[in-house]
N, C-alpha and C positions, 0 to 999 in steps of 0.2 A: 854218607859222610858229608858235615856241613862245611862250607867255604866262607863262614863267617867273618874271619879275623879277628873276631874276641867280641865282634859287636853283634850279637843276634837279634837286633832290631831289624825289623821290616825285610824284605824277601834277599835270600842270595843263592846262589850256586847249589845246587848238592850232588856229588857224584854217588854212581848206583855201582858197585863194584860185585860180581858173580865169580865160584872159582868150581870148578869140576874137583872133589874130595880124590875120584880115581886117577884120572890124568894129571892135575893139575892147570886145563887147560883154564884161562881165564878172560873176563874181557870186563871192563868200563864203561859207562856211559856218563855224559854231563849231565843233568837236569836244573832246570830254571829256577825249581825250586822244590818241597819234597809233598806238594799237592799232590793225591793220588791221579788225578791224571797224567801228571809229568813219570811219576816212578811207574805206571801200567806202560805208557809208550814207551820208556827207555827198557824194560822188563823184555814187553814183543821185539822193541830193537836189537837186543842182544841177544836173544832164546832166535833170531836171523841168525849170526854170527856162529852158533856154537856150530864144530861138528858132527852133533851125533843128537839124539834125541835127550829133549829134559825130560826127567823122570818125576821130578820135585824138586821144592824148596825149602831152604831151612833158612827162615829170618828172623830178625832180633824182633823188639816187641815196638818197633816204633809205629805212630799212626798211618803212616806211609804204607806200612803192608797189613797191618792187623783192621782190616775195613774189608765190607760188602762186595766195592769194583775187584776187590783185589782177591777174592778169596771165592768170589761166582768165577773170575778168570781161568781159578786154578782148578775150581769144579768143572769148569766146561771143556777144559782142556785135559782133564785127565790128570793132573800134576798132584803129587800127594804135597801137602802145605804141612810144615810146621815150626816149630819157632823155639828159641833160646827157653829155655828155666828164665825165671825171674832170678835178679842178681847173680850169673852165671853168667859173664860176659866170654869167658873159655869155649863156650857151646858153638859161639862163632871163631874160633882159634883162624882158621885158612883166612878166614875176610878181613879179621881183624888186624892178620902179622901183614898181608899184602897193602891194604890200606895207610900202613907207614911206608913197608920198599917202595911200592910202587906209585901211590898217589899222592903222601905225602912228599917226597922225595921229587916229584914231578912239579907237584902246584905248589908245595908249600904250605905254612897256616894264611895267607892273604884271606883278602874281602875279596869274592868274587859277584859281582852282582849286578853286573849290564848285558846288554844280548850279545856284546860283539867277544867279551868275556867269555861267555859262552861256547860262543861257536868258536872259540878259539881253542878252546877246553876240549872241546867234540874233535878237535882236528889231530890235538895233541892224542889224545885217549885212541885213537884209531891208528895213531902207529904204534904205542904203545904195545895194544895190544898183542901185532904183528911180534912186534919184537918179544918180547914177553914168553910169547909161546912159538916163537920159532929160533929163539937164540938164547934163552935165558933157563942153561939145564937148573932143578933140583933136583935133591934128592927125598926120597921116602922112607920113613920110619919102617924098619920093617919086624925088631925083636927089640924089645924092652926087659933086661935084666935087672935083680933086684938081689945086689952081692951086701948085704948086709945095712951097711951105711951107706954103701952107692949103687948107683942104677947106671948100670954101663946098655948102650946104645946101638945098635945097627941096623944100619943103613943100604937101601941098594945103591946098584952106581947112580952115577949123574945122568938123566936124558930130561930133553925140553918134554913140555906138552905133547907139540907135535910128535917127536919120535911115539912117546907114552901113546899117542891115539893111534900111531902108526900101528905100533903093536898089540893095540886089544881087538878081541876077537868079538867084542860089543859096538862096534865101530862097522855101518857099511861100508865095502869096498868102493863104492860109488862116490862118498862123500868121503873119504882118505887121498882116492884121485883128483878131486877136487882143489884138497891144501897146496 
């Protein structure tokens, strides 16, 4: 996501936003700008952060991840890669809804585009985080009804990330001791 302020002339901000579809668990990075060096380092820096192994990714179609550095990465590490439908912005539904609670709601639409901006974005986005996934319950879709004219809803209860990693059984015991 860009940190433009409405002027996309010349380099600014872009944050790299990741969300686990099972747990929910999530995490952000700032990047300088959306050169695929900046989005591969903030990628490794985050895929630190998670805790449990990445399996894959699923990204939209921008230049940032549809490129060679990005896509040997995902080959050499084993990550199955793949990407949105063209005009299907829904295919990212989890990145796209947290990209307003979370990042917009944090930084705002501003111009972000000095280093100290940056790292101040970096500073922000790392408690974030924390918070995020150890304080901030959803819930999960779990039955979709379809009674005629309406589609009635259910949902399980409320648990953060954290509890959700707590409890899956895809999760080492070593890296739950860890959280």
């Amino acid at each position: 996501m860009g940190h433009s302020g409405g002027n996309a002339s010349g380099n600014f901000c872009y944050s790299l936003y990741m969300v686990d579809v099972a747990t929910g668990w999530s995490v952000v990075a700032a990047l300088k700008n959306k050169a695929q060096v900046w989005t591969l380092n903030a990628l490794i820096q985050l895929r630190r952060e998670l805790p449990f192994r990445l399996l894959g990714i699923h990204s939209d179609n921008g230049s940032e991840f549809i490129n060679d550095r990005f896509v040997t990465y995902c080959q050499e590490n084993h990550l199955r890669f793949t990407r949105t439908r063209s005009y299907n912005k829904n295919d990212n539904c989890y990145v796209e809804q947290r990209n307003w609670t979370v990042v917009r709601n944090a930084v705002g639409y501003y111009r972000y585009d000095s280093d100290e901006e940056l790292r101040i974005m970096g500073k922000l986005y790392a408690l974030l985080n924390v918070y995020n996934n150890h304080f901030q319950p959803t819930q999960k879709l779990t039955q979709k009804i379809n009674k005629g004219h309406r589609i009635s809803r259910r949902y399980d209860d409320p648990l953060t990330p954290y509890e959700r990693v707590l409890n899956s059984p895809y999760v080492d015991q070593k890296k739950k001791d860890g959280l």
